[in-house]
N, C-alpha and C positions, 0 to 999 in steps of 0.2 A: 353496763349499759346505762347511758343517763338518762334519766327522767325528763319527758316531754309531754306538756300541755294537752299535745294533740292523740297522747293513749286515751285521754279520758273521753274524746270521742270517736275513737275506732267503733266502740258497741252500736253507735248512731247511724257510724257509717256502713256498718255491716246491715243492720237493719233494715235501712235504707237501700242499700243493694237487693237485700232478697223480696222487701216487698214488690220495687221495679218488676224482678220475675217472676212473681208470682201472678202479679196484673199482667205482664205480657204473654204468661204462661194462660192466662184464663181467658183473656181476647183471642189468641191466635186459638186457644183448644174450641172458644164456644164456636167462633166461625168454622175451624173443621168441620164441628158437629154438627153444626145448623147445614153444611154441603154434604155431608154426607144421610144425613136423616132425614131432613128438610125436603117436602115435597113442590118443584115450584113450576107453576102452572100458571103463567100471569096472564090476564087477560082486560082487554079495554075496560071492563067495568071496577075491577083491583086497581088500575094505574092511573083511577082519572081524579083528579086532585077533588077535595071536599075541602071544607072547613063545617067545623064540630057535626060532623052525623048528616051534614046536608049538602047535595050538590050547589055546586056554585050558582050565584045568578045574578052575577055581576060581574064586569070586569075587575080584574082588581087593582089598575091603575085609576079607579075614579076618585075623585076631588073629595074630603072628608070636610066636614064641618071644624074651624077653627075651635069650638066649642072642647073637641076632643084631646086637641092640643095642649087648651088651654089649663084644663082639668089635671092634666099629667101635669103639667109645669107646678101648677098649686102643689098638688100632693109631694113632689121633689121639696118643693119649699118649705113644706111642715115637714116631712120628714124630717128633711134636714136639721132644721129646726130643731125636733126633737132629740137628733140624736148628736147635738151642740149641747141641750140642757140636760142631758143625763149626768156627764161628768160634773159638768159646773153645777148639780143640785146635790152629789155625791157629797162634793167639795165643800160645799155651803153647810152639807148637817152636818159635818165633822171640823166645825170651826172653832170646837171646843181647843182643838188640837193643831191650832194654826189658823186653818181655813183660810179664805180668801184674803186678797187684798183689797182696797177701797176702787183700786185702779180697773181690778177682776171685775168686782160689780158694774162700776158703771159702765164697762164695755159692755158685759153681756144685758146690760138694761138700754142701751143705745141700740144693740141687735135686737131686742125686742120691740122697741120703739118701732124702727125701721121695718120692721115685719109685721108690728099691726097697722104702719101706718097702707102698705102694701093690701092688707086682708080688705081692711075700710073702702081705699080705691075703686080695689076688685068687687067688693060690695056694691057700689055706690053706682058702676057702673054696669051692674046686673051681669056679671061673668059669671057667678054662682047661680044662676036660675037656669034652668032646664027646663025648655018650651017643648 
């Protein structure tokens, strides 16, 4: 028999097979169990939508405040941000051992620029205050 690449992951693929079953085996067994144990008894005050512990009192197609928007967009942006300078500061304390190029820097110090010039804007025009 000759030696093939793909023995070394049969164990993978088998593993991968039986978890599949097993998940499918524990979905299909809890819903059995949940129909056959499960008492169901629904009634208008069970089926009427809430939000957190309170009934509704509002439509929920009404207009929101840009302000909310605005909020998520920022945080998307630093995070992102942040998770831009994790590697590039990994990279930077192990420059004993290579580390960056001059080219690396100044890109990631122009991305910086451009994102505090961005924070200053959003400052300047009061998108960070909450009335």
């Amino acid at each position: 028999m000759q030696y093939s690449v793909y023995h070394e992951f049969l164990p993978i693929l088998i593993f991968f097979i039986i978890a599949i079953c097993i998940a499918i085996a524990m979905a299909v067994g809890g819903k059995v169990l949940s129909i056959i144990v499960g008492v169901h008894k629904p009634n208008p005050e069970k089926n009427a939508p809430f939000e957190c512990g309170f009934s509704e009192f509002e439509d929920a197609r009404i207009k929101f405040d840009v302000r909310f928007y605005l909020v998520a967009i920022l945080f998307l942006v630093f995070d992102l941000e942040v998770a831009f300078m994790i590697p590039w500061g990994v990279l930077v304390r192990d420059s004993a051992a290579g580390g960056i190029s001059w080219a690396a820097f100044i890109a990631m110090m122009v991305f910086l620029f451009i994102l505090l010039v961005g924070f200053i804007y959003e400052w300047k025009k009061g998108a960070l205050e909450w009335e």
